[in-house]
C-alpha positions as CSV (number, residue, x, y, z in Angstrom):
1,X,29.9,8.6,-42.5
2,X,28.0,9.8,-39.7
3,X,27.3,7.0,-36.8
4,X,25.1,8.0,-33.9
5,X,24.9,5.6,-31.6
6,X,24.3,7.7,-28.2
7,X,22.3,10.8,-28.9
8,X,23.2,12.4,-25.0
9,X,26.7,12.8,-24.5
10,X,27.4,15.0,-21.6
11,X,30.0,16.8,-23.0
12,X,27.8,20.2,-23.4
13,X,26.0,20.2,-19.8
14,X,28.9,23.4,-18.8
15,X,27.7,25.7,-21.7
16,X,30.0,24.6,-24.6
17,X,29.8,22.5,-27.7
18,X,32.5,20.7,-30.2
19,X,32.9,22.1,-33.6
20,X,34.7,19.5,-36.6
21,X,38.2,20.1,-35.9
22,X,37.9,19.2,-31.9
23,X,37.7,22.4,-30.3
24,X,35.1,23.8,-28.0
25,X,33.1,27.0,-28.2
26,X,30.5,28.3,-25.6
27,X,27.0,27.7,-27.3
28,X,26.2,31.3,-27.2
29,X,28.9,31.7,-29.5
30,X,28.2,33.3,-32.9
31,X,29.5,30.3,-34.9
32,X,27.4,28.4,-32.8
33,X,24.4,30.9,-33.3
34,X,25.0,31.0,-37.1
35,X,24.8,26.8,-37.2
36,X,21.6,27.5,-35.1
37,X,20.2,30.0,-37.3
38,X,20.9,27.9,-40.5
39,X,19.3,24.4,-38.8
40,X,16.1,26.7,-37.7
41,X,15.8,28.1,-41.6
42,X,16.2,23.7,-42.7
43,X,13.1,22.8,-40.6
44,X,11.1,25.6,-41.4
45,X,12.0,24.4,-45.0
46,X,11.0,21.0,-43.9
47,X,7.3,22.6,-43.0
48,X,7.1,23.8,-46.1
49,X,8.1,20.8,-47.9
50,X,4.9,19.1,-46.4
51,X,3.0,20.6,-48.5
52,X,5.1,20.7,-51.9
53,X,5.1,18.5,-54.6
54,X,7.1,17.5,-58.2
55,X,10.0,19.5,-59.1
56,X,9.7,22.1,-55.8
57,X,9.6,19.7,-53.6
58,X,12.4,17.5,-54.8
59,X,14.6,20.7,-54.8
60,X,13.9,22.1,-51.9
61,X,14.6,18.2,-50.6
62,X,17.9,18.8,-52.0
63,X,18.1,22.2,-50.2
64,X,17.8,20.7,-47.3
65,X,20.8,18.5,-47.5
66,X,22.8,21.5,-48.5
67,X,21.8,23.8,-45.5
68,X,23.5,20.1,-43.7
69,X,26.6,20.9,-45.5
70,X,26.4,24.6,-44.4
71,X,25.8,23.9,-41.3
72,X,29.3,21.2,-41.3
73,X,31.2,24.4,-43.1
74,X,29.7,27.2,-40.2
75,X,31.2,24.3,-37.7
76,X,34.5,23.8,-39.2
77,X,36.7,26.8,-37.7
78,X,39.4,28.1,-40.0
79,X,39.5,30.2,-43.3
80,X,41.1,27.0,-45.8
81,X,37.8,26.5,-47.6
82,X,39.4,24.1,-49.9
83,X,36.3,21.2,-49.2
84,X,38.2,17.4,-49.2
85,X,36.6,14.1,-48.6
86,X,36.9,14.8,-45.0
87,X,36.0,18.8,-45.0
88,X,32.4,19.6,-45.9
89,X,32.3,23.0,-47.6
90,X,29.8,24.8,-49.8
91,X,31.1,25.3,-53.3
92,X,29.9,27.8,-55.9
93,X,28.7,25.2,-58.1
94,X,25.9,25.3,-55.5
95,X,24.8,29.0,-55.5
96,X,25.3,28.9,-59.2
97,X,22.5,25.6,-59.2
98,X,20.2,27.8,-57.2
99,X,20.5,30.6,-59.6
100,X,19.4,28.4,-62.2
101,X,16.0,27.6,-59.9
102,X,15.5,31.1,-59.8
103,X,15.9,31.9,-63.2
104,X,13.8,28.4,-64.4
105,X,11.1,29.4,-61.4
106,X,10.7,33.3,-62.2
107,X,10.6,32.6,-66.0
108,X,6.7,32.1,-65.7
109,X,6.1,35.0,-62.8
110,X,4.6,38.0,-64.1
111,X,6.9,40.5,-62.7
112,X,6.3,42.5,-59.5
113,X,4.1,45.8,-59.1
114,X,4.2,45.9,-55.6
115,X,5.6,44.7,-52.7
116,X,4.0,41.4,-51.9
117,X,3.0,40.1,-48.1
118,X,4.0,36.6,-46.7
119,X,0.6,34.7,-47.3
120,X,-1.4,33.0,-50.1
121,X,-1.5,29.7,-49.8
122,X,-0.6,27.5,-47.1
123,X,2.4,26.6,-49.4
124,X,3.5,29.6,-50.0
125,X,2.8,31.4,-46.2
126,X,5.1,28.3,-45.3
127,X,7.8,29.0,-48.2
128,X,7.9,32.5,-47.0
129,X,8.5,31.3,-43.0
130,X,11.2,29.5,-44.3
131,X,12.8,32.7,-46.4
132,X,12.3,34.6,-43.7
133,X,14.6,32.1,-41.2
134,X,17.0,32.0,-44.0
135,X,17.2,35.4,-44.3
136,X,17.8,35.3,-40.6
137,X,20.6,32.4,-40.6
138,X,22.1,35.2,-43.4
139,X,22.3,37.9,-40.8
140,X,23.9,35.1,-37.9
141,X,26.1,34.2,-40.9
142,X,27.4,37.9,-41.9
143,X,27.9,38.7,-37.8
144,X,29.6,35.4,-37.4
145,X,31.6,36.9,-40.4
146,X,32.8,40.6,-39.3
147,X,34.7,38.9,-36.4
148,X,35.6,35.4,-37.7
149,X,36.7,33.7,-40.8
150,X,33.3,32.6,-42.9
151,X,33.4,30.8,-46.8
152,X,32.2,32.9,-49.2
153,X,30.5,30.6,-51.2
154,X,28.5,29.7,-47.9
155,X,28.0,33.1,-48.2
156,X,26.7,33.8,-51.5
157,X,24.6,30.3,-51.0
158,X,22.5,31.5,-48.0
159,X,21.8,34.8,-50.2
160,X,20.5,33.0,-52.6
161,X,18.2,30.6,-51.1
162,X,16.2,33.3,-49.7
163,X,15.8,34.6,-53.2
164,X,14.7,31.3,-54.6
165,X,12.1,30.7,-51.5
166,X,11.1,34.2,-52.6
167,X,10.1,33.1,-56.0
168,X,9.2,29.9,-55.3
169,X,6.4,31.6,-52.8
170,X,5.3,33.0,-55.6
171,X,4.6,30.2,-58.1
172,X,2.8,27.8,-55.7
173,X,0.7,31.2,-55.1
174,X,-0.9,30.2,-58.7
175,X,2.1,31.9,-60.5
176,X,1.8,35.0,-58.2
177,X,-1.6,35.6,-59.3
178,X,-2.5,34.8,-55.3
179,X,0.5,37.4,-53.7
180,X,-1.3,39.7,-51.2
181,X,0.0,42.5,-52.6
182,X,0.9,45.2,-50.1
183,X,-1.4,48.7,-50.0
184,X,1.5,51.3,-48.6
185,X,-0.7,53.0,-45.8
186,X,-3.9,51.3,-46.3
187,X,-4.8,51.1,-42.9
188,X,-4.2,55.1,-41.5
């Protein structure tokens, strides 16, 4: 259990920061970039969820203690990604729950024509702020990931939220029936 009882320590004032296991990394890092990336994408979902109600809400709730655990796995160094009751890792049980949001989500879209623009409804121009910083904490995670070890099933997790904040933008926009659709040179 987490107990905070000082929220200044000191101990990052010279550039670095402490990962799980002990060890210091400079906090330009791209671990440290990739925990970043993934904590912007939570409280842009945290905007969103503001505005959300029912069944979107309450999973997106649950998202957001998820993207805690991914952050925990980004900041545990090491390529074991066997999660213990002291190692917090993603699992694929997780992507594989978010699959079935999509699937139960897109179900009731009428499927796409065009390319749709970020925008709607509040709801959804929020959703879409927060798919577009997860699709950001993606690209941290797959950089982090060409140099160190990174858990696939964080991975394949990260991928799939920004699909389901995809669809999800789409069904508060009254079941896509509010996308902006994009007009391919509209505007020359």
């Amino acid at each position: 259990m987490v107990k905070l009882n000082r929220i200044y320590t000191r101990t990052g004032d010279l550039g670095t920061t402490g990962l799980v296991d002990g060890s210091r990394l400079p906090k330009h890092a791209a671990r440290m970039e990739a925990v970043g990336a993934v904590d912007n994408a939570n409280a842009a979902l945290g905007l969103a969820i503001m505005v959300l109600d029912g069944v979107a809400k309450a999973d997106c709730t649950r998202v957001q203690n998820d993207l805690f655990d991914l952050g925990a796995d980004l900041a545990t160094p090491g390529d074991d990604f066997t999660p213990s009751p002291m190692v917090l890792r993603i699992v694929a049980d997780q992507a594989t729950w978010l699959e079935a949001c999509i699937d139960a989500v897109n179900a009731d879209l009428a499927p796409l024509t065009s390319f749709i623009l970020p925008g709607g409804t509040e709801a959804s121009a929020r959703l879409h702020l927060a798919r577009t910083a997860t699709r950001a904490a993606e690209r941290a995670m797959c950089a982090l990931a060409a140099s160190d070890a990174v858990n696939p099933a964080a991975l394949a997790y990260i991928n799939r939220l920004s699909d389901y904040l995809f669809v999800l933008s789409r069904a508060v926009n009254d079941g896509g029936a509010g996308d902006v659709l994009w007009r391919p040179g509209a505007n020359r």
